[in-house]
The first five atom37 places (N, CA, C, CB, O) and aatype in JSON, in Angstrom:
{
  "aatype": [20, 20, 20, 20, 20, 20, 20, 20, 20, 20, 20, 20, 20, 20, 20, 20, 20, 20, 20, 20, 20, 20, 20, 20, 20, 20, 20, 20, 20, 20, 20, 20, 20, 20, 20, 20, 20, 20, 20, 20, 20, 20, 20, 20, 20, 20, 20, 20, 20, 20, 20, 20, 20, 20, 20, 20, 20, 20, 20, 20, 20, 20, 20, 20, 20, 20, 20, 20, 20, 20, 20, 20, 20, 20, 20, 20, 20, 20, 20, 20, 20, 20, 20, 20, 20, 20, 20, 20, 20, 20, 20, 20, 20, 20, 20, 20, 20, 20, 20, 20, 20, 20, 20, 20, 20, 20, 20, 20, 20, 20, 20, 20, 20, 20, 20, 20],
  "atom_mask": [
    [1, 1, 1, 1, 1],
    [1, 1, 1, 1, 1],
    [1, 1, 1, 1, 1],
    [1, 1, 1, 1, 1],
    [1, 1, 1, 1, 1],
    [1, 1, 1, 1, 1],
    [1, 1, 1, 1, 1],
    [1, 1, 1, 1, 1],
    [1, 1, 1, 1, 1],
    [1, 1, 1, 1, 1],
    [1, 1, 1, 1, 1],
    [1, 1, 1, 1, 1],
    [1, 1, 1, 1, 1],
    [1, 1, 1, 1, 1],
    [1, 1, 1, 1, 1],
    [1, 1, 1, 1, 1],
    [1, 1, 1, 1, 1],
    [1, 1, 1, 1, 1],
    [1, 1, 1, 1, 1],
    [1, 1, 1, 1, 1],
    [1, 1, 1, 1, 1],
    [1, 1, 1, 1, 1],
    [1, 1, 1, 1, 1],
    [1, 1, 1, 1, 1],
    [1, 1, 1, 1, 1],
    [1, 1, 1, 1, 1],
    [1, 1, 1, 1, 1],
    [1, 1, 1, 1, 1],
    [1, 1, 1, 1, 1],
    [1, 1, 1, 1, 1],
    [1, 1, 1, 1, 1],
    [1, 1, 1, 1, 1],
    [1, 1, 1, 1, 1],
    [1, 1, 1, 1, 1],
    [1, 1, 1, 1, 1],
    [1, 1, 1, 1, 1],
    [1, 1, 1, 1, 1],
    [1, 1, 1, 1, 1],
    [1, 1, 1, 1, 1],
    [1, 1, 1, 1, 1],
    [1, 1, 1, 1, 1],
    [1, 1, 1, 1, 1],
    [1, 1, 1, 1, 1],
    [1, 1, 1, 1, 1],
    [1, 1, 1, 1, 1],
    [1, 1, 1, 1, 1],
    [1, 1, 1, 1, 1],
    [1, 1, 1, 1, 1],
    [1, 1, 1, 1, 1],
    [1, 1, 1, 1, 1],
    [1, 1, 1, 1, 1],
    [1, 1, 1, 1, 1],
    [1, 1, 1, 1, 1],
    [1, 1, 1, 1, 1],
    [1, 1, 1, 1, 1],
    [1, 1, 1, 1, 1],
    [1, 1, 1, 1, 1],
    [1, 1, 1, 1, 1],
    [1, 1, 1, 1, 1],
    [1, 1, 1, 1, 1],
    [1, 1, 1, 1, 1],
    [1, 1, 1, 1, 1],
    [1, 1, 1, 1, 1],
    [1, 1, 1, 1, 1],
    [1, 1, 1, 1, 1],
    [1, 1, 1, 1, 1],
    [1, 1, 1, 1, 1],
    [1, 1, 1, 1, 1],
    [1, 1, 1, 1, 1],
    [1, 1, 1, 1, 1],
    [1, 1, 1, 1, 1],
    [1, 1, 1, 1, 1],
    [1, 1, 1, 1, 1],
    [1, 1, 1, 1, 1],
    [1, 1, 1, 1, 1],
    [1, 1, 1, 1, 1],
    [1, 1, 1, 1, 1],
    [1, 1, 1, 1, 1],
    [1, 1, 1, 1, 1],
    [1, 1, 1, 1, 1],
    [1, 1, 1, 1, 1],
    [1, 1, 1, 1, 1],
    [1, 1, 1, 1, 1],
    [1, 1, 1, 1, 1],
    [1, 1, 1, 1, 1],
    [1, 1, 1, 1, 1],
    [1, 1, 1, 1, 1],
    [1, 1, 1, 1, 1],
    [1, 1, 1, 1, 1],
    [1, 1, 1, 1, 1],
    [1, 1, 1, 1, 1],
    [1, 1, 1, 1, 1],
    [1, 1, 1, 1, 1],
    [1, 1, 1, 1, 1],
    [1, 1, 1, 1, 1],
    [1, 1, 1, 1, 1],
    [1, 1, 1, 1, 1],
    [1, 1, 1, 1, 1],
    [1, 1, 1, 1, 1],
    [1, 1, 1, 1, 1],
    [1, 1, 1, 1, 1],
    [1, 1, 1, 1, 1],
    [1, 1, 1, 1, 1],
    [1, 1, 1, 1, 1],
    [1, 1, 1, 1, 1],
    [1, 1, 1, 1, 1],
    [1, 1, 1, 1, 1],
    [1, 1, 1, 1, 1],
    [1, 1, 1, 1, 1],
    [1, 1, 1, 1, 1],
    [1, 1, 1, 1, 1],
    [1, 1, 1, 1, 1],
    [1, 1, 1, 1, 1],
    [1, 1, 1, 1, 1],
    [1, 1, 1, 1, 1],
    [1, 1, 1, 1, 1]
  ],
  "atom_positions": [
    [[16.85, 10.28, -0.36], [15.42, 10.4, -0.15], [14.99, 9.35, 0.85], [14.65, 10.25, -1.49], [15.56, 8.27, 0.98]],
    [[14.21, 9.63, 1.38], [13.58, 8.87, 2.72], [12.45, 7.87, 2.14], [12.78, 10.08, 3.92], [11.45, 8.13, 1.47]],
    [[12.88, 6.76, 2.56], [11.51, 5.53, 2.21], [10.42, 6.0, 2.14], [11.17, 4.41, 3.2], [10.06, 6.03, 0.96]],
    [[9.23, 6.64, 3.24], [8.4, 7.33, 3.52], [7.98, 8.37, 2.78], [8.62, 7.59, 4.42], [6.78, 8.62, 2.74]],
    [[8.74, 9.02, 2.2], [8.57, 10.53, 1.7], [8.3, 9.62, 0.04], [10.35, 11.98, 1.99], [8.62, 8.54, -0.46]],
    [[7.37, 11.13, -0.41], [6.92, 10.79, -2.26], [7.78, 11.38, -2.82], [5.44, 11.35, -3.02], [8.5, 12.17, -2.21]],
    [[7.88, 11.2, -3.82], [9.22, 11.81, -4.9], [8.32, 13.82, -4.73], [9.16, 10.63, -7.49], [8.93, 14.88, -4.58]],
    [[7.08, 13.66, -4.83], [6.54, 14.9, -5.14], [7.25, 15.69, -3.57], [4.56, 14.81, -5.41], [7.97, 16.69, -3.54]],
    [[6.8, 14.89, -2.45], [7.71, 15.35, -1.27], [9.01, 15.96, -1.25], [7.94, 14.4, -0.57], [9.41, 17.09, -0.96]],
    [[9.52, 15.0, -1.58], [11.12, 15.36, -1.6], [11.21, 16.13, -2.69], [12.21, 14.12, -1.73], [12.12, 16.93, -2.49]],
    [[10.58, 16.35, -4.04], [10.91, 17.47, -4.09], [10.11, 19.17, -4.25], [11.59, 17.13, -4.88], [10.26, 20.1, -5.03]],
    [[9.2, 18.91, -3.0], [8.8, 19.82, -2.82], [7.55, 20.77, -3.89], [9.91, 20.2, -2.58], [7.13, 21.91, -4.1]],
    [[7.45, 19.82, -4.18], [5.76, 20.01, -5.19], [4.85, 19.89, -4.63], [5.3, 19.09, -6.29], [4.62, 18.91, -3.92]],
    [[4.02, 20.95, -4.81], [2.64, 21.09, -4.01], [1.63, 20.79, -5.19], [2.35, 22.75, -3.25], [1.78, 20.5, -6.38]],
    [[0.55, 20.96, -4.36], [-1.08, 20.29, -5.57], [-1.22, 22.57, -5.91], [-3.68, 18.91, -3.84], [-1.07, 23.63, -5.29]],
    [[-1.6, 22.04, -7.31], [-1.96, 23.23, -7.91], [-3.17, 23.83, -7.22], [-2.2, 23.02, -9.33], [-4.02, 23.07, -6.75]],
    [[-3.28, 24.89, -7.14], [-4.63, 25.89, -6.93], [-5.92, 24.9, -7.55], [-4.46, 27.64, -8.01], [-5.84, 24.42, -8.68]],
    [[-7.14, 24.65, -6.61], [-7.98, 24.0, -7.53], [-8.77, 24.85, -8.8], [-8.97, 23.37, -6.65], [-9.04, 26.04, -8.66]],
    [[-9.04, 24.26, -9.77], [-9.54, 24.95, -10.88], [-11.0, 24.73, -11.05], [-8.81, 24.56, -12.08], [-11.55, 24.01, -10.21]],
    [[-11.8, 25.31, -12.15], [-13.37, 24.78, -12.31], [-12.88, 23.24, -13.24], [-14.69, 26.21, -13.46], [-13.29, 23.34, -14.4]],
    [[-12.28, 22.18, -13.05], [-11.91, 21.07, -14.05], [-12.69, 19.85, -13.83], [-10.43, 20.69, -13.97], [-13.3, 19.73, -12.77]],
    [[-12.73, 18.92, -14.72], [-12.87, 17.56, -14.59], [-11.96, 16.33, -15.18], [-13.99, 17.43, -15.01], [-12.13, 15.89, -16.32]],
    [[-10.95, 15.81, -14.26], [-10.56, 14.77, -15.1], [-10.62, 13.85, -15.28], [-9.96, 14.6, -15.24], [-10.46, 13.2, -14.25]],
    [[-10.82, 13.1, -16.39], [-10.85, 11.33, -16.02], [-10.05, 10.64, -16.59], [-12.03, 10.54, -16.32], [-9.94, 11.01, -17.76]],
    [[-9.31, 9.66, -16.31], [-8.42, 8.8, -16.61], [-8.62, 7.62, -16.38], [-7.49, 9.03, -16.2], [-9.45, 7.39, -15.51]],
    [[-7.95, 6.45, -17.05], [-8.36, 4.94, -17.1], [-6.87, 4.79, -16.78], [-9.11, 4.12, -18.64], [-5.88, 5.24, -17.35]],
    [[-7.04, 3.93, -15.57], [-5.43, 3.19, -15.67], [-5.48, 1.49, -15.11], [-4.16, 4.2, -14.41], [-6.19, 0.88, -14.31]],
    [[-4.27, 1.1, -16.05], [-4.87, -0.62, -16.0], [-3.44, -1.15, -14.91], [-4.91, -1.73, -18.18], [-2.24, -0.87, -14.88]],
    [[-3.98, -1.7, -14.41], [-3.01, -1.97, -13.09], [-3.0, -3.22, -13.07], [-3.43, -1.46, -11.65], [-3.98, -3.94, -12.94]],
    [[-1.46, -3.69, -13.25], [-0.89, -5.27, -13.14], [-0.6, -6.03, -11.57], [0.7, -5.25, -13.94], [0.45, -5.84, -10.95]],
    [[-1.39, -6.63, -11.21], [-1.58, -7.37, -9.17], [-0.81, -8.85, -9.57], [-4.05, -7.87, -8.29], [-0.84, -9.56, -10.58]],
    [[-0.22, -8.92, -8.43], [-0.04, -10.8, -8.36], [-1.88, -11.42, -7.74], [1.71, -11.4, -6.56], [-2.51, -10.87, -6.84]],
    [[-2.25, -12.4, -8.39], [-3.11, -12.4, -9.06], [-3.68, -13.36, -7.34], [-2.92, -12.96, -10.85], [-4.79, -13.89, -7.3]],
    [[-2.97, -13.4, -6.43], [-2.98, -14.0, -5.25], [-3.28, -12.71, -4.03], [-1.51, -14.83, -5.12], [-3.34, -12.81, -2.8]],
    [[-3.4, -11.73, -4.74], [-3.6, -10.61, -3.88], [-4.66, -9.67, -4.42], [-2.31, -9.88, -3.69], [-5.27, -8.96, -3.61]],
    [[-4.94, -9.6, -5.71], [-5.99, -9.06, -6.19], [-7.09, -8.44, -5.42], [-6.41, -9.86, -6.85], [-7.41, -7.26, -5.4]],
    [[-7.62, -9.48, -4.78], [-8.88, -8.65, -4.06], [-8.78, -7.94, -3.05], [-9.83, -9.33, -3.62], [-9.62, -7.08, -2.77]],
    [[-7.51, -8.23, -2.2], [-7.06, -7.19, -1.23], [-6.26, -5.67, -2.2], [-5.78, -8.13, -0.06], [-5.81, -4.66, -1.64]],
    [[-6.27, -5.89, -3.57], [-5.56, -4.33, -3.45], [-6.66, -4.14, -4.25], [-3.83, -3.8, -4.03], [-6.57, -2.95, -4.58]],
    [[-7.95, -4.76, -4.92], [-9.13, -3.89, -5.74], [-9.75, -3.45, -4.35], [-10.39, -4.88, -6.97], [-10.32, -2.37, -4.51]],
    [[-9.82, -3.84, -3.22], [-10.08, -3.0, -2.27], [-9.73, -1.86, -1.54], [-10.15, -3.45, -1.78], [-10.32, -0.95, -0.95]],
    [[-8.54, -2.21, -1.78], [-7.7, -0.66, -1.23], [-7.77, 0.38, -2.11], [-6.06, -0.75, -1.02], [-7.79, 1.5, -1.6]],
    [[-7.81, 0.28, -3.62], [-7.93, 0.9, -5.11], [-9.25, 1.5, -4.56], [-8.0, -0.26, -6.7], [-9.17, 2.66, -4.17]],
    [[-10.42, 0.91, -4.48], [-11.6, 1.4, -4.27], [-12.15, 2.08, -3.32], [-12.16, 0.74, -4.35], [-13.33, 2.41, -3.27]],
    [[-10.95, 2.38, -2.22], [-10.92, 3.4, -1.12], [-10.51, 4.82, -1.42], [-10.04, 2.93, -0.12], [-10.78, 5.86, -0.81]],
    [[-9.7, 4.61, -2.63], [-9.14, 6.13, -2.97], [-10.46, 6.68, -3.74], [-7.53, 6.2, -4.1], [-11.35, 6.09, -4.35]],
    [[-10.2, 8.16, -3.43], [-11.19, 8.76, -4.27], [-11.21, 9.15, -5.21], [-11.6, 9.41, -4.03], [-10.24, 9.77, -5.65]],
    [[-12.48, 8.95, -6.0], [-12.71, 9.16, -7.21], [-12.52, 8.0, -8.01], [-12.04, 10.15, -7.6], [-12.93, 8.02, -9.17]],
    [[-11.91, 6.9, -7.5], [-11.86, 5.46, -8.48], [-12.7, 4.86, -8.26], [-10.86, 4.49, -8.44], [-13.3, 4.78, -7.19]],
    [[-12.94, 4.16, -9.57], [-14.33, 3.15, -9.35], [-13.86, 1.95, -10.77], [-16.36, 4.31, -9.7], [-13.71, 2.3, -11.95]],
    [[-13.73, 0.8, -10.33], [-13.16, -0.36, -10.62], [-14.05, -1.05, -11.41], [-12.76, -1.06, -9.53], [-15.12, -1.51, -11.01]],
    [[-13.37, -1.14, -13.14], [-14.49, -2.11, -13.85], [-14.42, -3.53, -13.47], [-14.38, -2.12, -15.42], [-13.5, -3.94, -12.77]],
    [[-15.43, -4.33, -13.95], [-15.08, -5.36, -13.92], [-13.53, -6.51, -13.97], [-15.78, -5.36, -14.57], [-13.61, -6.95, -15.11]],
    [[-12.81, -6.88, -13.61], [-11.35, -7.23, -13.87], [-11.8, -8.43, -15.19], [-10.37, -7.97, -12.2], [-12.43, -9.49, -15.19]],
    [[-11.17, -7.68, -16.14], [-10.74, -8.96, -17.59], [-10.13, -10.29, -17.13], [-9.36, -8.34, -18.78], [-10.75, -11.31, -17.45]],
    [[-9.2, -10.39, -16.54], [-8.21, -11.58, -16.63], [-7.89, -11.67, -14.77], [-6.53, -11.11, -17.86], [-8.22, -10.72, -14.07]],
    [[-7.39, -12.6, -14.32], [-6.33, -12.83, -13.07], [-4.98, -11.94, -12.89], [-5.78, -14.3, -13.19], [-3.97, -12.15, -13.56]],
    [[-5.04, -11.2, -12.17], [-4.0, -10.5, -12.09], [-3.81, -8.96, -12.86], [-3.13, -11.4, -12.46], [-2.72, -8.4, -12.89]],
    [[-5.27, -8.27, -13.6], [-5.4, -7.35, -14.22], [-6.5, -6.56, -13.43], [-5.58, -7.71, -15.53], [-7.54, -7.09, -13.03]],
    [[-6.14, -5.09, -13.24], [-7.55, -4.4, -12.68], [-7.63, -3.42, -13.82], [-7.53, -3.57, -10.97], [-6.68, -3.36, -14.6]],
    [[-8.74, -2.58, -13.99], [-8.58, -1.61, -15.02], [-9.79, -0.55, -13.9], [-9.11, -2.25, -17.0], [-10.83, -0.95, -13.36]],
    [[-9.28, 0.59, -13.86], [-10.14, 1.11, -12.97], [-9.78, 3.01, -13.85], [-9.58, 0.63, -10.92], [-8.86, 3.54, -14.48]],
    [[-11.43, 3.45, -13.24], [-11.45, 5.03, -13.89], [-10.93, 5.91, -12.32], [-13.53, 5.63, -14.62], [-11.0, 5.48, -11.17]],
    [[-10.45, 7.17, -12.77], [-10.19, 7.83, -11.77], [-11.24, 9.23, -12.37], [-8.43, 7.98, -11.48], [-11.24, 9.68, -13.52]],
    [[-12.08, 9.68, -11.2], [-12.31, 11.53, -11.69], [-11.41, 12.33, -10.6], [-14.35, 12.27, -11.48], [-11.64, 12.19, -9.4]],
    [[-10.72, 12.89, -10.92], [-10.14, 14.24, -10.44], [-10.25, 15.5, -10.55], [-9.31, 14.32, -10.62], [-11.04, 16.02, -11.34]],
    [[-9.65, 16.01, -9.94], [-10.06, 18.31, -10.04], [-8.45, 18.5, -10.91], [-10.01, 19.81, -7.43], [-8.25, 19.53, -11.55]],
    [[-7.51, 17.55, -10.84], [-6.43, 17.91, -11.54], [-5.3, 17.04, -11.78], [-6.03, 18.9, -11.03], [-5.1, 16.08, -11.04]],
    [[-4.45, 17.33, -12.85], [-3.67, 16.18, -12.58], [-2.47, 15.91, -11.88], [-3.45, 15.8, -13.49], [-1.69, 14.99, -12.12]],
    [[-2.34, 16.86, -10.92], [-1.7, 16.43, -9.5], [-2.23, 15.1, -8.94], [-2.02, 17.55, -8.38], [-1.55, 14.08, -8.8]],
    [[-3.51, 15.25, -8.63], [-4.18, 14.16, -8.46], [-4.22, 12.68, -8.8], [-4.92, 14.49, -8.73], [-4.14, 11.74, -8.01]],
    [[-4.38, 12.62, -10.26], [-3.84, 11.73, -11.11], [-2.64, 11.07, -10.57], [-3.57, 12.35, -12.3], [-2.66, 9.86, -10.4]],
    [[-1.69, 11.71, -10.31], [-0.1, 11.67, -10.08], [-0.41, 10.69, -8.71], [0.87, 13.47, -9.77], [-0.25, 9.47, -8.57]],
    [[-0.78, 11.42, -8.04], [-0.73, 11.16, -6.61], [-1.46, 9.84, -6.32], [-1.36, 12.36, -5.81], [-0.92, 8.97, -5.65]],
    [[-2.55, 9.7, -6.78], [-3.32, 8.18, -7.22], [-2.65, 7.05, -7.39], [-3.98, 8.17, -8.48], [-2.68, 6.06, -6.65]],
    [[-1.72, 7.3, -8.88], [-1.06, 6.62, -9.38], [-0.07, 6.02, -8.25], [-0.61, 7.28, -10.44], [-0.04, 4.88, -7.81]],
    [[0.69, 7.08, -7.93], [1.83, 6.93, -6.92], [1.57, 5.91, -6.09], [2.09, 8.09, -6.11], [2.34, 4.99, -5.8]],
    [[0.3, 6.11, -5.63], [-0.36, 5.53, -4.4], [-0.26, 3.71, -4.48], [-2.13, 6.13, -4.4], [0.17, 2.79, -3.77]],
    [[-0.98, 3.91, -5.87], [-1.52, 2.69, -6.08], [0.05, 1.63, -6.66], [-2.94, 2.94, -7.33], [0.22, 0.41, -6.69]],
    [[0.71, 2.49, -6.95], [2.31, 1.71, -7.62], [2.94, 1.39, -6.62], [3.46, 2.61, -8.54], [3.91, 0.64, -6.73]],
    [[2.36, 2.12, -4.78], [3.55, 1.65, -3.92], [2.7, 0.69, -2.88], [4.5, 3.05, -3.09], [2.85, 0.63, -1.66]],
    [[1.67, -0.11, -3.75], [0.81, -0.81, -2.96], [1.21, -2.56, -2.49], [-0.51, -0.68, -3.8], [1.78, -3.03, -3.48]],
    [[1.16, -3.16, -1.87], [2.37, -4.47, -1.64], [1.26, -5.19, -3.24], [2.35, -5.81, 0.71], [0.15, -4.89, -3.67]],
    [[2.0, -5.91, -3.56], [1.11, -6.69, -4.71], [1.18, -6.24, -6.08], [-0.37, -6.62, -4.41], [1.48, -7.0, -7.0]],
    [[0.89, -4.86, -6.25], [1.19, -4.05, -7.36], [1.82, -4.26, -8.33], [1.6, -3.24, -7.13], [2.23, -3.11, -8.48]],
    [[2.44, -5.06, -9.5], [3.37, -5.33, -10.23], [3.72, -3.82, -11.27], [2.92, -6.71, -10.96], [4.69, -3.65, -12.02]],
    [[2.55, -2.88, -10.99], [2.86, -1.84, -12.4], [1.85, -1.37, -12.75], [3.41, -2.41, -13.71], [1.04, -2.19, -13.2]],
    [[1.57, -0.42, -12.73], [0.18, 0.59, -13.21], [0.82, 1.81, -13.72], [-0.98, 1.1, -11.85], [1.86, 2.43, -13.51]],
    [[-0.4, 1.95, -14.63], [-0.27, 2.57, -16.11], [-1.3, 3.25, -16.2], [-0.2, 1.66, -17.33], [-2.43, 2.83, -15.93]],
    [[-0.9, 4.99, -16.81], [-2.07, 5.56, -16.98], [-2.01, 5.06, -18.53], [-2.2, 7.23, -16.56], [-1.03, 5.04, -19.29]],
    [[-3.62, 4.6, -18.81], [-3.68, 4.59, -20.53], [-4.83, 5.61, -21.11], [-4.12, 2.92, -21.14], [-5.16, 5.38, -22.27]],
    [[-5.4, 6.58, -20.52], [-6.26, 7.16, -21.01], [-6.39, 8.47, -19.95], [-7.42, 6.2, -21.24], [-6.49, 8.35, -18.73]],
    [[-6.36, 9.62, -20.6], [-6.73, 11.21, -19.69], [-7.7, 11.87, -20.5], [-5.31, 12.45, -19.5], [-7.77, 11.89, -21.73]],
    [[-8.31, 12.31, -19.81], [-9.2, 13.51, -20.98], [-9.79, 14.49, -19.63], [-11.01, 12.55, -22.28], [-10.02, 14.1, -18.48]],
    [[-9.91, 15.6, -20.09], [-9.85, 16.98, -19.0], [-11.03, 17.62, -20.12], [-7.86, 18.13, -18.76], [-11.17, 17.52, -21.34]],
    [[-12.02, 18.51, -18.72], [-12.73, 19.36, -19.78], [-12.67, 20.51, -18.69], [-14.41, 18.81, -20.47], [-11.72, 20.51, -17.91]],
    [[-13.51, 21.36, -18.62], [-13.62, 23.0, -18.08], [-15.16, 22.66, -17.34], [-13.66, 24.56, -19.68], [-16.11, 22.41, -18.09]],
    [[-15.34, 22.66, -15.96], [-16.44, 22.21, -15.15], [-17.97, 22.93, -16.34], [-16.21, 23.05, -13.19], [-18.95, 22.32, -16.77]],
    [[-17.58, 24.35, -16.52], [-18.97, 24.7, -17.42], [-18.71, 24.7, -18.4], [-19.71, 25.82, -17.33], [-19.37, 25.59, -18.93]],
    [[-17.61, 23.87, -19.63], [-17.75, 23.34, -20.61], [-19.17, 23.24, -21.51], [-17.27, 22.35, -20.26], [-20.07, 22.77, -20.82]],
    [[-19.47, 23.47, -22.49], [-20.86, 23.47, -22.96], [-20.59, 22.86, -24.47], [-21.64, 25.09, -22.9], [-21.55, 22.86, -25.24]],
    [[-19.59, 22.46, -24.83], [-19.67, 21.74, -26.28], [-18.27, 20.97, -26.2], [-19.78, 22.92, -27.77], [-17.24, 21.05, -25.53]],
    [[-18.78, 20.17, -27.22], [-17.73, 18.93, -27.45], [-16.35, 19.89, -27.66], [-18.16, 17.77, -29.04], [-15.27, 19.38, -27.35]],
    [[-16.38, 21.12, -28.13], [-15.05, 21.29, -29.25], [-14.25, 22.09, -27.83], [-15.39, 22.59, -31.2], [-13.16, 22.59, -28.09]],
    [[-14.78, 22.21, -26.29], [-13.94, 22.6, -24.95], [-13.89, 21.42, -24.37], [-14.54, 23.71, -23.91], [-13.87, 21.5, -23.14]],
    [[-13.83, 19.8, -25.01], [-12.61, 18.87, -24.31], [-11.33, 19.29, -24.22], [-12.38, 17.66, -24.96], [-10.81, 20.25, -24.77]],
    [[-10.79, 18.35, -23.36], [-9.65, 18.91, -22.51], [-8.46, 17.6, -23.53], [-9.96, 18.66, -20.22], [-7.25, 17.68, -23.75]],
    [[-9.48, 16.53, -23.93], [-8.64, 15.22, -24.54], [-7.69, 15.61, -25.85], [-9.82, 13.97, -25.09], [-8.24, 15.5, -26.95]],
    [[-6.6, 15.95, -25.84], [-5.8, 16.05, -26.87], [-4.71, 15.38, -28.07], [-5.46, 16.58, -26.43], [-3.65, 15.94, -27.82]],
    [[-4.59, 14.8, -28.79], [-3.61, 14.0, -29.27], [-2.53, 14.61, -28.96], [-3.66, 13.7, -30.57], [-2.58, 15.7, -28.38]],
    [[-1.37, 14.01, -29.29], [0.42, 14.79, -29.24], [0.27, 15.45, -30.57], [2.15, 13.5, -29.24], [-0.36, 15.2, -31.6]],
    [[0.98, 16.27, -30.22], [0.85, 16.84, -31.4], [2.65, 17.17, -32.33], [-0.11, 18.29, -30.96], [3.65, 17.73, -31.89]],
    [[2.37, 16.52, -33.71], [3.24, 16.02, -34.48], [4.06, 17.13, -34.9], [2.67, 15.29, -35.49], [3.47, 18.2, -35.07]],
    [[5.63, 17.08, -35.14], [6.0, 18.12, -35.4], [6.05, 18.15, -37.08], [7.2, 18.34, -34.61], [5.89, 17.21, -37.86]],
    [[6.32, 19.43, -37.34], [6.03, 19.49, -39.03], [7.09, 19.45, -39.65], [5.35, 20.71, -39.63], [7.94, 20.26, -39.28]],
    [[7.4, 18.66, -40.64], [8.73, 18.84, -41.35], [9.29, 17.85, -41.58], [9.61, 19.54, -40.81], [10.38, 17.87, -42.15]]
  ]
}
């Protein structure tokens, strides 16, 4: 595989058909704590992220909205091959249906346990 190229590249994965969706995800992203403000800036160039306040030195925690979770993927990717980056983590997804009209058409699901 080529330095340059994304794993989704190489292997030839495309972004899904867009859907009527909404997603949002929280992912908490570990910086050397000497570079921080140069990558909460670059973080805050991609779209759809918007950066809480940072807890600690060297911690960002930022929301993403997306149309899908290709997207998600691709974010992530982005932000993991950023110089500084130590490690980002999605910790939170939840998906609903754009004309969704009640709580019980969230998209947010637990795993679901097997029986037995």
């Amino acid at each position: 595989m080529q330095e340059n190229q994304s794993r989704r590249a190489f292997l030839h994965l495309e972004a899904p058909a867009q859907a009527d969706e909404c997603h949002i995800s929280s992912l908490l992203v570990h910086v050397r704590p000497e570079r921080q403000q140069e990558i909460a800036a670059l973080i805050a160039d991609l779209p759809g992220a918007e950066l809480a306040p940072s807890p600690k030195p060297g911690r960002l925690i930022l929301t993403l909205e997306t149309a899908n979770t290709f997207e998600i993927m691709e974010r992530l990717e982005a932000i993991n091959s950023m110089p500084g980056v130590v490690a980002a983590a999605l910790v939170y997804h939840q998906w609903e249906a754009a004309e969704a009209e009640s709580e019980a058409d969230h998209g947010s699901h637990p795993p679901e346990l097997s029986q037995g």
